[in-house]
PyMOL commands that place a pseudoatom at each C-alpha (Angstrom):
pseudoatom trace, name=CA, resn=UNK, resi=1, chain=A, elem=C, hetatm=0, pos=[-26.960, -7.547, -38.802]
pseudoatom trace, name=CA, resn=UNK, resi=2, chain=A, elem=C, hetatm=0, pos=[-27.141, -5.033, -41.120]
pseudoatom trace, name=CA, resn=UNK, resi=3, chain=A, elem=C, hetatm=0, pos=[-23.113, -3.850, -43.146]
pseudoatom trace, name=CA, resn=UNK, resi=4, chain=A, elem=C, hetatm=0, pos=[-23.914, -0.330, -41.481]
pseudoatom trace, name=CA, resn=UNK, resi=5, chain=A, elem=C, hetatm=0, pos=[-23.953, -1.429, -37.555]
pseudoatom trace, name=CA, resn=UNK, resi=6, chain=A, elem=C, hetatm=0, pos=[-21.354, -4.074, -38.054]
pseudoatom trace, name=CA, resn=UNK, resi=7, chain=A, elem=C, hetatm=0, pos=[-19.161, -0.927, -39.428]
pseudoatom trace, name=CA, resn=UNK, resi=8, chain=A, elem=C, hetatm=0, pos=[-20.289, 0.922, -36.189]
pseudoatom trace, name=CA, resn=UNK, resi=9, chain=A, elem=C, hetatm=0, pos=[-19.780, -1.637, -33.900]
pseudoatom trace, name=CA, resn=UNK, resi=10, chain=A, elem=C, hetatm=0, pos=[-16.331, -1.717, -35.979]
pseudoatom trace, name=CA, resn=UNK, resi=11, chain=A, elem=C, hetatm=0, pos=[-15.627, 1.800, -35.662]
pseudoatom trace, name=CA, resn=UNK, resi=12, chain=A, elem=C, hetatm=0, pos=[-16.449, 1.891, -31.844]
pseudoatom trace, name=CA, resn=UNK, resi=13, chain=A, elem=C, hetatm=0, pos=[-14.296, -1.072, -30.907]
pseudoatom trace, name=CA, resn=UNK, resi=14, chain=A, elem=C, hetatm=0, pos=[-11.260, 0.505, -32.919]
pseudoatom trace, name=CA, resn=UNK, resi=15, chain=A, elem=C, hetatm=0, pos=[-11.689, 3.959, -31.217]
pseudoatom trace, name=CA, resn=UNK, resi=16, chain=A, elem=C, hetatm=0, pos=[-12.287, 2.283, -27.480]
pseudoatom trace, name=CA, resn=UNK, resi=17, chain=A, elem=C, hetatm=0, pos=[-8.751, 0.388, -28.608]
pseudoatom trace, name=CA, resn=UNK, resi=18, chain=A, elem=C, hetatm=0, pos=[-6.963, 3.223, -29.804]
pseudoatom trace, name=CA, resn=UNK, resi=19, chain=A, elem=C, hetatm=0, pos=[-8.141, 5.426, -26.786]
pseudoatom trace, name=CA, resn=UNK, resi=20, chain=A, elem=C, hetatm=0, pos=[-6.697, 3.093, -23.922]
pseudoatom trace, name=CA, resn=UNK, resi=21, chain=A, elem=C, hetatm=0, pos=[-3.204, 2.324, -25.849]
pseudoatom trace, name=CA, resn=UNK, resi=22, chain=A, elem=C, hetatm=0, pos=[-2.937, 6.785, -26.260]
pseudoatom trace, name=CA, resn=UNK, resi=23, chain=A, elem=C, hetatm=0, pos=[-4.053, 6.560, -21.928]
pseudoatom trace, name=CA, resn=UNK, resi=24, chain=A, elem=C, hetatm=0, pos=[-1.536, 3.991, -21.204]
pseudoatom trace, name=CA, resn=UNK, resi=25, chain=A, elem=C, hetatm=0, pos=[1.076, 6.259, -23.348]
pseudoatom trace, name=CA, resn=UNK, resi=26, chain=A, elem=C, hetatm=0, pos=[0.518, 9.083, -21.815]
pseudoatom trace, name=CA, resn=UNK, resi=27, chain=A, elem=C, hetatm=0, pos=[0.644, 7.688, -18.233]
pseudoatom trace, name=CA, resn=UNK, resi=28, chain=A, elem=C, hetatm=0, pos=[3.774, 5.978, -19.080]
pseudoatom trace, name=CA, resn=UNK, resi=29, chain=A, elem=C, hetatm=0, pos=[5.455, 9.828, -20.204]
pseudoatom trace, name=CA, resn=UNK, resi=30, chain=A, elem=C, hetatm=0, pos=[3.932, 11.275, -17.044]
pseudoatom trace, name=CA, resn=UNK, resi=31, chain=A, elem=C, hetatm=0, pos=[5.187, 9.199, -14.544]
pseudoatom trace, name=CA, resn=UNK, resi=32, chain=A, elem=C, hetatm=0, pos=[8.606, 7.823, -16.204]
pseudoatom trace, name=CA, resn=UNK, resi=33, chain=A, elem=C, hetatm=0, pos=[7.384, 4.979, -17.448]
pseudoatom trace, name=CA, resn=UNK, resi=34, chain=A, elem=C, hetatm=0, pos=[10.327, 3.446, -14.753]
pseudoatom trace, name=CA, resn=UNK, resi=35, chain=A, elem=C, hetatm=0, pos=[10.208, -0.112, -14.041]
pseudoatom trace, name=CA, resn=UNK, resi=36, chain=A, elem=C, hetatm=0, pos=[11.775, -0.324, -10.000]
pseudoatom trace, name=CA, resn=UNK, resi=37, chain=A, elem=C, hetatm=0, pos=[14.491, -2.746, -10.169]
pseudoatom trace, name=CA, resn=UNK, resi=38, chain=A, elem=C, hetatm=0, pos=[14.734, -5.241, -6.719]
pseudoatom trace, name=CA, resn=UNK, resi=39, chain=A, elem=C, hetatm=0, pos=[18.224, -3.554, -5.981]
pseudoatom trace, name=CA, resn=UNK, resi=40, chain=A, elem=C, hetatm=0, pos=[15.964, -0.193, -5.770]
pseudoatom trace, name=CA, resn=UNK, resi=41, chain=A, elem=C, hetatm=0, pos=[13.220, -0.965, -4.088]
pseudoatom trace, name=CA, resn=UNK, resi=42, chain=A, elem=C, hetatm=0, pos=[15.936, -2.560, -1.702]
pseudoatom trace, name=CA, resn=UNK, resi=43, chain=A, elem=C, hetatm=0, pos=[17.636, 0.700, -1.113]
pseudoatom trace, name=CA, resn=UNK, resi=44, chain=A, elem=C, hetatm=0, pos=[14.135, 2.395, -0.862]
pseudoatom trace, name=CA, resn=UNK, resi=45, chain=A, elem=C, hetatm=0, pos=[13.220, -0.160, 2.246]
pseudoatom trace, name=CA, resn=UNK, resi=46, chain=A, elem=C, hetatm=0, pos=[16.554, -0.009, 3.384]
pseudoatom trace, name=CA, resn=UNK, resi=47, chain=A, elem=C, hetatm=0, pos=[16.515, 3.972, 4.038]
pseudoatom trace, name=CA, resn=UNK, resi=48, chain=A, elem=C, hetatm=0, pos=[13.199, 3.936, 5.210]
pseudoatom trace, name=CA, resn=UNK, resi=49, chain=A, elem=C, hetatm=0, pos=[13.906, 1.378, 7.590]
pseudoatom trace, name=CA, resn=UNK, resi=50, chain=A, elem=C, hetatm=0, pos=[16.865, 3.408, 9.131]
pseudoatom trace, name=CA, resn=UNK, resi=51, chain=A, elem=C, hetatm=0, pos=[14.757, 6.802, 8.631]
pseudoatom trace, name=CA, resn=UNK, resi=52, chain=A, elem=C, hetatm=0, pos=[14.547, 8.852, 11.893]
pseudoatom trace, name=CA, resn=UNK, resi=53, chain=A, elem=C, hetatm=0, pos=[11.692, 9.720, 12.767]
pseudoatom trace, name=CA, resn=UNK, resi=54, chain=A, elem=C, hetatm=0, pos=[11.623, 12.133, 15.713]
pseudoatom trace, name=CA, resn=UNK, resi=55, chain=A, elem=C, hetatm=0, pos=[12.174, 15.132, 13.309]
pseudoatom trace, name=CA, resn=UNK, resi=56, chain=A, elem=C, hetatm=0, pos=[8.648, 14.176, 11.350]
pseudoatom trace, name=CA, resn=UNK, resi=57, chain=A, elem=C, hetatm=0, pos=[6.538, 15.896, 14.357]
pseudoatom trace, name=CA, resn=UNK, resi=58, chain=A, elem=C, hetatm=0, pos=[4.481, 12.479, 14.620]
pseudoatom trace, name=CA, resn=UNK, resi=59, chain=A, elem=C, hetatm=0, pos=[3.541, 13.588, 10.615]
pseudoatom trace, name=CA, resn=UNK, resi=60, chain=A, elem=C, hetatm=0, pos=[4.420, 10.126, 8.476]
pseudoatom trace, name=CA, resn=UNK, resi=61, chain=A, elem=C, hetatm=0, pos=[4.788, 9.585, 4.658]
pseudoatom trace, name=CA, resn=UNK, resi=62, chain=A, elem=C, hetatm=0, pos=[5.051, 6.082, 3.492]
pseudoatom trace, name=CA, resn=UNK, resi=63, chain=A, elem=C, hetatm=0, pos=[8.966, 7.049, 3.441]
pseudoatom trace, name=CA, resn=UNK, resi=64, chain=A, elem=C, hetatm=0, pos=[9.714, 6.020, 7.147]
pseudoatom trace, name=CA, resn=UNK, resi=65, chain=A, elem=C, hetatm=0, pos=[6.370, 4.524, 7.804]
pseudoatom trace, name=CA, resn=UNK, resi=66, chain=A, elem=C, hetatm=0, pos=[7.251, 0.921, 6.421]
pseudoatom trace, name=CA, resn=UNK, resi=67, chain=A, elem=C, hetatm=0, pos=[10.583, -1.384, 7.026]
pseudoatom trace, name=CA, resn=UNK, resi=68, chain=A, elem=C, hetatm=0, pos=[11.807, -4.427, 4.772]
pseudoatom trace, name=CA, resn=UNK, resi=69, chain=A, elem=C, hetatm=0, pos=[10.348, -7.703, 6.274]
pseudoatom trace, name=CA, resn=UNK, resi=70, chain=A, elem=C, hetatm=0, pos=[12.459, -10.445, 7.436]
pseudoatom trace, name=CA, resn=UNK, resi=71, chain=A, elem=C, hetatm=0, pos=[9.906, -12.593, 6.507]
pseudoatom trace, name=CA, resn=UNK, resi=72, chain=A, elem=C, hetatm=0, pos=[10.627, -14.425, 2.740]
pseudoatom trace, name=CA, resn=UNK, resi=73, chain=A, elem=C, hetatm=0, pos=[7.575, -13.594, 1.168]
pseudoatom trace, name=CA, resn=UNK, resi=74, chain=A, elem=C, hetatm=0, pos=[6.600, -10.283, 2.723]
pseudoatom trace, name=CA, resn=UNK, resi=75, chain=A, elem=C, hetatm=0, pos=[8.164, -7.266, 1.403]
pseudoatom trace, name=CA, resn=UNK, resi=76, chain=A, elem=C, hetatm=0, pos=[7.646, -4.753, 3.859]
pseudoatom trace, name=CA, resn=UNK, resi=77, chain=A, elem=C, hetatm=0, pos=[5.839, -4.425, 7.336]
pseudoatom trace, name=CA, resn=UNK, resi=78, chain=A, elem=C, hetatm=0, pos=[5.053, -1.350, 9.545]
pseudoatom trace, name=CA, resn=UNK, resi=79, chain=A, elem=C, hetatm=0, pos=[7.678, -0.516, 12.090]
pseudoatom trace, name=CA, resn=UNK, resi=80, chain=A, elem=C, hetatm=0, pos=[6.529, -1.466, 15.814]
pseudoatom trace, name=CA, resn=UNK, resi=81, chain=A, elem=C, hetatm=0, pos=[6.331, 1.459, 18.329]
pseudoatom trace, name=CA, resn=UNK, resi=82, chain=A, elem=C, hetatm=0, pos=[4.776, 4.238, 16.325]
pseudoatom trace, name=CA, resn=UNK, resi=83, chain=A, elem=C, hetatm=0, pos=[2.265, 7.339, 17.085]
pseudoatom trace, name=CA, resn=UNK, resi=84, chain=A, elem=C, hetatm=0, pos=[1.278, 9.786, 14.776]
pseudoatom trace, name=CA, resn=UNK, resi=85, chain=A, elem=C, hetatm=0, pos=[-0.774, 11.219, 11.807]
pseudoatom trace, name=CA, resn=UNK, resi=86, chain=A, elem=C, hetatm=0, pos=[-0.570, 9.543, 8.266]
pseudoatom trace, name=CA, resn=UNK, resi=87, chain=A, elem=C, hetatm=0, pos=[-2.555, 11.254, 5.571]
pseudoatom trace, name=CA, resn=UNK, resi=88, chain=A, elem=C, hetatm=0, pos=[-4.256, 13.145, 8.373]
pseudoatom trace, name=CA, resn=UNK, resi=89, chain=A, elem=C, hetatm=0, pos=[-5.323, 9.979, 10.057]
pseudoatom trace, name=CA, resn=UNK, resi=90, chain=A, elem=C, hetatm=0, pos=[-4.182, 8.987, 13.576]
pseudoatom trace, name=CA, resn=UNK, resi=91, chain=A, elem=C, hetatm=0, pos=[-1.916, 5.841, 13.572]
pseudoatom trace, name=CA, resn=UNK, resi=92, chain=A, elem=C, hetatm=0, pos=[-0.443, 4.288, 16.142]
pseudoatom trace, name=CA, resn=UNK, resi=93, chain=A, elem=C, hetatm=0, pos=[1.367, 0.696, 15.873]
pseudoatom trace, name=CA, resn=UNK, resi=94, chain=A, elem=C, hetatm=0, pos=[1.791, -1.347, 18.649]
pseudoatom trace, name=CA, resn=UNK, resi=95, chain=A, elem=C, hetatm=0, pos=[5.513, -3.438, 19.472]
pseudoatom trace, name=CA, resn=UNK, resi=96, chain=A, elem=C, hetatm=0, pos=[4.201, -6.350, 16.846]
pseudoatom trace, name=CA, resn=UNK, resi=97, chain=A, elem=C, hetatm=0, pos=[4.066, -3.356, 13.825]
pseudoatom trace, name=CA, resn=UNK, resi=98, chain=A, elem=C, hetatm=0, pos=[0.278, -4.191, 13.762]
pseudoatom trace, name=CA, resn=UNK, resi=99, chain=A, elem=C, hetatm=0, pos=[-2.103, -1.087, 13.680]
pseudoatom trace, name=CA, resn=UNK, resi=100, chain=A, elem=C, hetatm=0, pos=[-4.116, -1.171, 16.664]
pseudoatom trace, name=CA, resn=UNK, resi=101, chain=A, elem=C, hetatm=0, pos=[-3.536, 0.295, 20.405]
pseudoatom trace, name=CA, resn=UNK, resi=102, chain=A, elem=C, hetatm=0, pos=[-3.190, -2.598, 22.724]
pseudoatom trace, name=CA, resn=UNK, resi=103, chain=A, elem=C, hetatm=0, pos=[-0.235, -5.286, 22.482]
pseudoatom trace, name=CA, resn=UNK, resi=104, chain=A, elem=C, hetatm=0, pos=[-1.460, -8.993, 21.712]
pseudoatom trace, name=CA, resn=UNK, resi=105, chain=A, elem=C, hetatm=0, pos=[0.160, -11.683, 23.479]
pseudoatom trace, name=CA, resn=UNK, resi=106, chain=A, elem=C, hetatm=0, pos=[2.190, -14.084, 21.698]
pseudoatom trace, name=CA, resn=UNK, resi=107, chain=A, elem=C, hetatm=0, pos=[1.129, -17.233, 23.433]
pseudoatom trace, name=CA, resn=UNK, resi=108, chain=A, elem=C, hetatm=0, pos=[-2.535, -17.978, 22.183]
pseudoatom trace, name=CA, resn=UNK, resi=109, chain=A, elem=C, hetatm=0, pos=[-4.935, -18.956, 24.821]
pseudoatom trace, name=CA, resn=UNK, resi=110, chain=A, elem=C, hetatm=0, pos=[-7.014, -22.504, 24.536]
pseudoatom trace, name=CA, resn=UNK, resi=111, chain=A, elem=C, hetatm=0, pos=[-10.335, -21.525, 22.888]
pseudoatom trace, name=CA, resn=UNK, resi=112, chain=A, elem=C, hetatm=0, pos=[-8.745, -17.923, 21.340]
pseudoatom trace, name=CA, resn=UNK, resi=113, chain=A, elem=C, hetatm=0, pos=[-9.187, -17.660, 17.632]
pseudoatom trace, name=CA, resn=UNK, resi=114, chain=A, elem=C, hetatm=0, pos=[-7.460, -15.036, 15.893]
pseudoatom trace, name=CA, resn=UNK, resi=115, chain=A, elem=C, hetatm=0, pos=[-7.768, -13.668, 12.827]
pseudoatom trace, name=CA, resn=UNK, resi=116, chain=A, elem=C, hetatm=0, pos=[-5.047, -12.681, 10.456]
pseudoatom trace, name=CA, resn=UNK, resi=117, chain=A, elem=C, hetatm=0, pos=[-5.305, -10.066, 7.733]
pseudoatom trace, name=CA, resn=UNK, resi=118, chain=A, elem=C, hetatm=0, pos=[-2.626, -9.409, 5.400]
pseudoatom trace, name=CA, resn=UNK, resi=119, chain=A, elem=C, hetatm=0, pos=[-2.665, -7.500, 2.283]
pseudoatom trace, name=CA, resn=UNK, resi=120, chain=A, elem=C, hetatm=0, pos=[-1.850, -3.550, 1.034]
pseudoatom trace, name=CA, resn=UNK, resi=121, chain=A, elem=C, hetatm=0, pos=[-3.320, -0.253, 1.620]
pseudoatom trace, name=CA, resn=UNK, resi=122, chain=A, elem=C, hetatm=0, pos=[-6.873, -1.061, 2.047]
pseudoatom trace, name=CA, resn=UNK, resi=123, chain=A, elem=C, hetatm=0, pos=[-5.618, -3.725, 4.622]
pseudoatom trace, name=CA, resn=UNK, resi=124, chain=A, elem=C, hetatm=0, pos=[-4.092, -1.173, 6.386]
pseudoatom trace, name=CA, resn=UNK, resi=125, chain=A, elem=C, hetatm=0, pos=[-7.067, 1.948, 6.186]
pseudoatom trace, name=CA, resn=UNK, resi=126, chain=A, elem=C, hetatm=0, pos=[-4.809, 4.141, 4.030]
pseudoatom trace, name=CA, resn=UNK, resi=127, chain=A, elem=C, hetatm=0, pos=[-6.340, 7.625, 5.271]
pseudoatom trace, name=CA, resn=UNK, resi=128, chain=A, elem=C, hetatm=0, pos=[-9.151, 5.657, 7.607]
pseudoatom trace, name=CA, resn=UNK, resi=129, chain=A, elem=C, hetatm=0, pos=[-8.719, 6.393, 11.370]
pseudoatom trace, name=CA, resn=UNK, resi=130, chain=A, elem=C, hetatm=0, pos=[-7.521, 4.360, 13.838]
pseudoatom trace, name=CA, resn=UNK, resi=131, chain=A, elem=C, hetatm=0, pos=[-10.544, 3.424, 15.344]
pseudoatom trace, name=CA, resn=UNK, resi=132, chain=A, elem=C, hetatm=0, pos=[-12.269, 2.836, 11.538]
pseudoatom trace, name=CA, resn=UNK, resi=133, chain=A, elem=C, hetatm=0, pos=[-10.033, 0.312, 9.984]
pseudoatom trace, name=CA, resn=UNK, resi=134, chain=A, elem=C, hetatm=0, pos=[-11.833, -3.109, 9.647]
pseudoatom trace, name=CA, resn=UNK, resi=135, chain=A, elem=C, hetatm=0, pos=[-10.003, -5.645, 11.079]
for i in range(1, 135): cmd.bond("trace and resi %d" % i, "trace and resi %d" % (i + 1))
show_as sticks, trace
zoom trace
């Protein structure tokens, strides 16, 4: 390699570098920067857990949408019982707080396999209708 293209390859390293540090700085200043302490994002759940609904014209926001889990290592879950639009999408959740129309028994019949999908948004169809999401 020549002094010339190791200086380029150089120069292009430092300047992809320098770049992403200036992108994460300015994301930081636009949104706060904030780290969300656990006593916070305790409150948050809390209130949205206790959020009424009926005012929200079957429109959701996250805010309302979600409850804190009383399962260990699950944050938050859906609330059970809901019908109405998130992010434009129909969503309805049936008495379980899963996404889907029908209710699933709890007892599991001999020779029924289920299939259990946890996980965040994209788990969920964040803005996918009802009858779209995957699982």
């Amino acid at each position: 390699m020549t002094k010339g293209l190791v200086a380029r390859l150089a120069l292009l390293t430092a300047s992809i570098g320098l770049s992403l540090v200036m992108a994460e700085v300015g994301l930081r200043l636009l949104w706060g920067g904030e780290v969300r302490s656990e006593a916070d994002l305790s409150r948050r759940l809390e209130g949205s857990s206790r959020a009424d609904l009926s005012a929200s014209h079957g429109r959701f926001s996250l805010f309302g949408l979600v409850r804190a889990s009383d399962h260990e290592r699950v944050v938050y879950e859906l609330k059970s019982g809901l019908a109405g639009t998130f992010r434009g999408q129909a969503i309805r959740t049936n008495q379980a707080g899963l996404r889907q129309d029908r209710e699933v028994a709890t007892e599991k019949a001999r020779g029924v396999f289920r299939v259990v999908g946890l996980g965040d948004s994209h788990m969920f169809g964040w803005g996918v209708a009802q009858e779209e999401t995957y699982l």
